[in-house]
N, C-alpha and C positions, 0 to 999 in steps of 0.2 A: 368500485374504481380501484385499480392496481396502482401498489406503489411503488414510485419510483425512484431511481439513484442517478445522480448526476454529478462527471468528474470533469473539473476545469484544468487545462493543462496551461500553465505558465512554464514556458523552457528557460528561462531566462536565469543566469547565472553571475555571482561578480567573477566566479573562477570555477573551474572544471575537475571534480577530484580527480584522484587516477585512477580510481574502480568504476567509477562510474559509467555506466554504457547507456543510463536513458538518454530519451530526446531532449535535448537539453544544449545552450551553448552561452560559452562565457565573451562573444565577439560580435555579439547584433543588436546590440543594445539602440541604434538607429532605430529597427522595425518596433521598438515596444510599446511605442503612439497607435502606429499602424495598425499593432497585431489586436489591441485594445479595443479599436475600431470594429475588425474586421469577424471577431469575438461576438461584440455584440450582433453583431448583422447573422451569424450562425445560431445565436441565442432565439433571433428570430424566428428565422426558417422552419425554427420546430412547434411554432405557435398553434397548429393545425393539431399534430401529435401530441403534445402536450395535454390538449382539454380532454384525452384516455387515459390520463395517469396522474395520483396525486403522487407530487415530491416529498419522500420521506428523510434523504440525506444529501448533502452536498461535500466533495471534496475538490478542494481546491490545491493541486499538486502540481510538481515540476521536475526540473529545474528548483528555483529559488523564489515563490511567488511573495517572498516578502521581500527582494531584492528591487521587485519594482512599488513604487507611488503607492501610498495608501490609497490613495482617493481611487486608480483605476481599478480597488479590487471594491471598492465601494460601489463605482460604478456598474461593474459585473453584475454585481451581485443585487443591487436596485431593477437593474435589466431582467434579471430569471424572476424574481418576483412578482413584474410584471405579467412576463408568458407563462409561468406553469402556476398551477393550482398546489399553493403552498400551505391547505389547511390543515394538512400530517405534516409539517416540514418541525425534526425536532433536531436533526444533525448538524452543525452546519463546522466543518473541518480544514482549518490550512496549515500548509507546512510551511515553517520557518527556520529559518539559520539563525544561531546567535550570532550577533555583531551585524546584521540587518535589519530589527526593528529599534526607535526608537517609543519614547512615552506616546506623538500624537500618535503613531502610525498605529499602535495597539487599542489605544483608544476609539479611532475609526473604524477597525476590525471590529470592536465592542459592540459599538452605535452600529453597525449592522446586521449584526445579530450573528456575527461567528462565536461559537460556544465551545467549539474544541480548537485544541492547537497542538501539534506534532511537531517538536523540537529535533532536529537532525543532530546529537550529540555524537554520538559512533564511539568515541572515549574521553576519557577526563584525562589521561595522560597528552601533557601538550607533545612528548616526543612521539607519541603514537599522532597525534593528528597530523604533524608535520609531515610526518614519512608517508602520508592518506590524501596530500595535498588540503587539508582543510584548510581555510581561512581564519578562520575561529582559533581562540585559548582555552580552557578550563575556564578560567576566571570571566570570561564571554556568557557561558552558558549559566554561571552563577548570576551574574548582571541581571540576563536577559528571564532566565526563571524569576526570581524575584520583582523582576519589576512586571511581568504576566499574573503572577499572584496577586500583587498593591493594585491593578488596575482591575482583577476582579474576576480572572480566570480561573475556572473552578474544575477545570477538565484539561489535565496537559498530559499529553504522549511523550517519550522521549524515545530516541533511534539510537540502537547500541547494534556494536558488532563485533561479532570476535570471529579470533581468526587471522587478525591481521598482523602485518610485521613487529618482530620484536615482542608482541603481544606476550604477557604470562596469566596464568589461570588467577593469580594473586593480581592480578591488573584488573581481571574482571570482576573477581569479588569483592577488592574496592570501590569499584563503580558502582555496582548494582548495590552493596549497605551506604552510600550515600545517595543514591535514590531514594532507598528507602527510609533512610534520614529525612528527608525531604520532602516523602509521601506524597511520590510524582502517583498520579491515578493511574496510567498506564504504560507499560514498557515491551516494546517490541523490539526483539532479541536475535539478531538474524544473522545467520553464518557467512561471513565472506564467500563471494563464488566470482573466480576469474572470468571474466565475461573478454567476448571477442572483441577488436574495435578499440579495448582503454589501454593507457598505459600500461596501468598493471601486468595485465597481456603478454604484452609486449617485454617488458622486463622480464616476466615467468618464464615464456619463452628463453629468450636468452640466458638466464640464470642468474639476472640483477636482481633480484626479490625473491630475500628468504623469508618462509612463513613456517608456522608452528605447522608439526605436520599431523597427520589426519586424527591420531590417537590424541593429542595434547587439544586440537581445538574439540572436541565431541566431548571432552574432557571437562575444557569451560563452559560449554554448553550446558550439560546435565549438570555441573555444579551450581551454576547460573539458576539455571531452572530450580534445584531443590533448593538454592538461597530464598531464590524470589516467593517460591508454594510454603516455607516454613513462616513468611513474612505476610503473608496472607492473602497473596497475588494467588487469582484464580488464572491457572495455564490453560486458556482454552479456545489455542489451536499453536500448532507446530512454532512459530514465531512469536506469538500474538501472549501478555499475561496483564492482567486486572484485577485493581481492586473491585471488591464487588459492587457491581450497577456501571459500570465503568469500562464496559468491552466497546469496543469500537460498530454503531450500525450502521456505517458506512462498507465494509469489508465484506460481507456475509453476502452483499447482495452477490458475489462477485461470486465467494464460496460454493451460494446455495442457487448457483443461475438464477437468479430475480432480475427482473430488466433494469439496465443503466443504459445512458445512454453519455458520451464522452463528447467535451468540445475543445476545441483547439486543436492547433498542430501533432498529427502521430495519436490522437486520443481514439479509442475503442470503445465499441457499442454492441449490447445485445440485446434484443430487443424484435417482439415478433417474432422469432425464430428466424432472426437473419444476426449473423456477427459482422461488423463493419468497421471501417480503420478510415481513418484520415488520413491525409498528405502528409507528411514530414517536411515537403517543401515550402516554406514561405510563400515564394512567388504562386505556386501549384493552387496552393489553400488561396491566396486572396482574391487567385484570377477566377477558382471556381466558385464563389461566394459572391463575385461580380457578376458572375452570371445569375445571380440567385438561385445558386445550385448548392446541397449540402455536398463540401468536400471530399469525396468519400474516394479513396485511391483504390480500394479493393471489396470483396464482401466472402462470405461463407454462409450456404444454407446451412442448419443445425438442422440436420435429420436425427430420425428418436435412437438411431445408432450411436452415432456423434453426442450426443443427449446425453442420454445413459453414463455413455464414458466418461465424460467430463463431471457428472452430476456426482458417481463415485468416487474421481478421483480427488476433487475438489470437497468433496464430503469426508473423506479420510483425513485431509488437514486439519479437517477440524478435533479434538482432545473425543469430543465427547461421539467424534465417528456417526457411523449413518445410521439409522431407524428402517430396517425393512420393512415395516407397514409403511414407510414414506416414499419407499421406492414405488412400493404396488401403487400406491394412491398417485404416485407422479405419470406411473408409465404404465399399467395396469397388466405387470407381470413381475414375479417374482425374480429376484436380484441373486438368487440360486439356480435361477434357471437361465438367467443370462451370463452369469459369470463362476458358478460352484464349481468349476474344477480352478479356475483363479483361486479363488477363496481358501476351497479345498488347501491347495499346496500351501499357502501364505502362512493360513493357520498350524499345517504343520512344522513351517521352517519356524514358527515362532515370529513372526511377523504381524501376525493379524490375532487380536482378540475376538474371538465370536461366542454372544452369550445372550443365551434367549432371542430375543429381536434384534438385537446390536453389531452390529462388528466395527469395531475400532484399532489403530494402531495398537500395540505392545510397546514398551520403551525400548528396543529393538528395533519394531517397525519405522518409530519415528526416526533413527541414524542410517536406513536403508529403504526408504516407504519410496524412491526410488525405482527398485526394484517391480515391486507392485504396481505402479505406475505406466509403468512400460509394460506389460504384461497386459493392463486394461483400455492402453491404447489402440482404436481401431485400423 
């Protein structure tokens, strides 16, 4: 039986950062009875599909899905247990904001069996949060960390970013040695990117938002990084660093194309060799579910073209890079004979590491992997 990954989408926000571009919104807090509802009935639909797959990982991501009701992620989450075959299920993941949970609500995530949790911190300087639109303090995320410790949380993520306004290299590696004061299990590390659609944007644009520019944030980054690897965080993948046993198996499915399948609003599926996308609309999604229909707004065959591409480009994120004996055994052709003049040049700009079976990033590759990317796009 193949195993499976399933991501829950709560868009639901108290407030809207300014970088932010997911599906997400801080003004419909009416539909989140609704949407609750209309979740479960999608949870349904796949009750046919499901008994092909056991569930190895759940995340439950947004928006803000500790901003709504314990009890409806209780609910959810009683629901998949019902429909899918959860006898591999060891992940179970959600993301929180500090100054959104309190004692019961952590305690109901407990009793149901959520094992990890992914704290949205971004920085511990309150004037960097400020100017990020965050709701949260420093002193929020202390709260909220300790009281996920005392109730028995043995697995916490926290979300940093650098890059952002005002930000300095000495901003980030104060945060990251009180992580590690802290002995958060995992830290994922990820560089501001102006997205279309946010604030942000829109300020960049016009020239209201100054940021640390390209040499200073790559700057914090690799310093970030060789803080966190001297501290005994395994870096392994471009974002992603862990204590050992402690990497996220929810993520990899996504990496290593393994099937997931996505529910809610805007969520994404692969699966069978078809990719698949939800409504973003509210009204779209509940009317299609009404029908007893899965919401699906769009699709893509994955041809072994498409395959390949993505299976390399998405393998290169990863630290420890792709295995060509995995390629042959995926596609049952050499990964030189599809892409070696790619390679070729990569390796000589000093971009790609190739060695024996391997080819991986350089610390190079990973400030421009980029580059490479576009290159193996079909």
């Amino acid at each position: 039986m193949k195993e499976l990954a399933l991501y829950i989408h709560i868009p639901f926000c108290k407030s809207k950062c300014y970088y932010c571009d997911f599906n997400s919104f801080s003004n419909k807090n009416d539909f989140i009875s609704d949407y609750i509802d209309y979740l479960i009935r999608e949870i349904r639909l796949y009750s046919n599909k499901a008994k092909d797959y056991s569930l190895k990982t759940i995340f439950i991501g947004g928006g803000t899905p500790s901003f709504i009701k314990g009890e409806y992620i209780y609910i959810l989450l009683e629901e998949i247990y019902k429909v899918f075959n959860i006898n591999t299920l060891e992940e179970i993941s959600i993301e929180l904001n500090p100054k959104t949970v309190d004692d019961e609500k952590l305690k109901l995530y407990k009793e149901i069996g959520i094992n990890r949790v992914s704290v949205g911190v971004q920085s511990l300087k309150d004037y960097t949060l400020k100017k990020i639109g965050r709701i949260h303090k420093s002193k929020d995320f202390f709260e909220t960390y300790e009281l996920l410790r005392k109730i028995g949380f043995s697995n916490i993520n926290v979300d940093l970013i650098s890059g952002l306004p005002g930000q300095t290299k000495e901003d980030i590696l104060s945060t990251l040695e009180i992580m590690n004061d802290l002995e958060v299990d995992h830290i994922s590390f990820y560089s501001l990117i102006i997205e279309e659609g946010t604030k942000f944007y829109n300020w960049y644009n016009n020239g209201k938002l100054i940021l640390p520019d390209e040499e200073e944030e790559r700057d914090m980054y690799h310093e970030g990084i060789k803080y966190l690897k001297s501290k005994g965080y395994n870096h392994y993948e471009i974002s992603n660093l862990a204590k050992e046993g402690y990497e996220c198996m929810h993520n990899p499915f996504y990496w290593k194309l393994k099937p997931y399948i996505g529910i809610g609003t805007g969520s994404h599926s692969n699966i069978e060799g078809l990719r698949y996308w939800n409504f973003t609309d509210f009204n779209k999604y509940f009317n299609s579910i009404s029908r007893n229909e899965l919401p699906i707004e769009g699709n893509e065959v994955i041809d072994k073209t498409l395959e390949m591409a993505e299976y390399t480009i998405l393998g290169l994120r990863l630290i420890d890079g792709i295995y060509m004996k995995d390629f042959f055994r995926r596609f049952n052709i050499s990964i030189k004979e599809v892409y070696g003049d790619i390679l070729n040049k990569h390796f000589k700009n000093g971009l790609l590491n190739i060695e024996g079976d391997n080819i991986r990033l350089t610390e190079k590759g990973l400030d421009l992997s980029n580059l490479i990317f576009v290159d193996l796009i079909p």
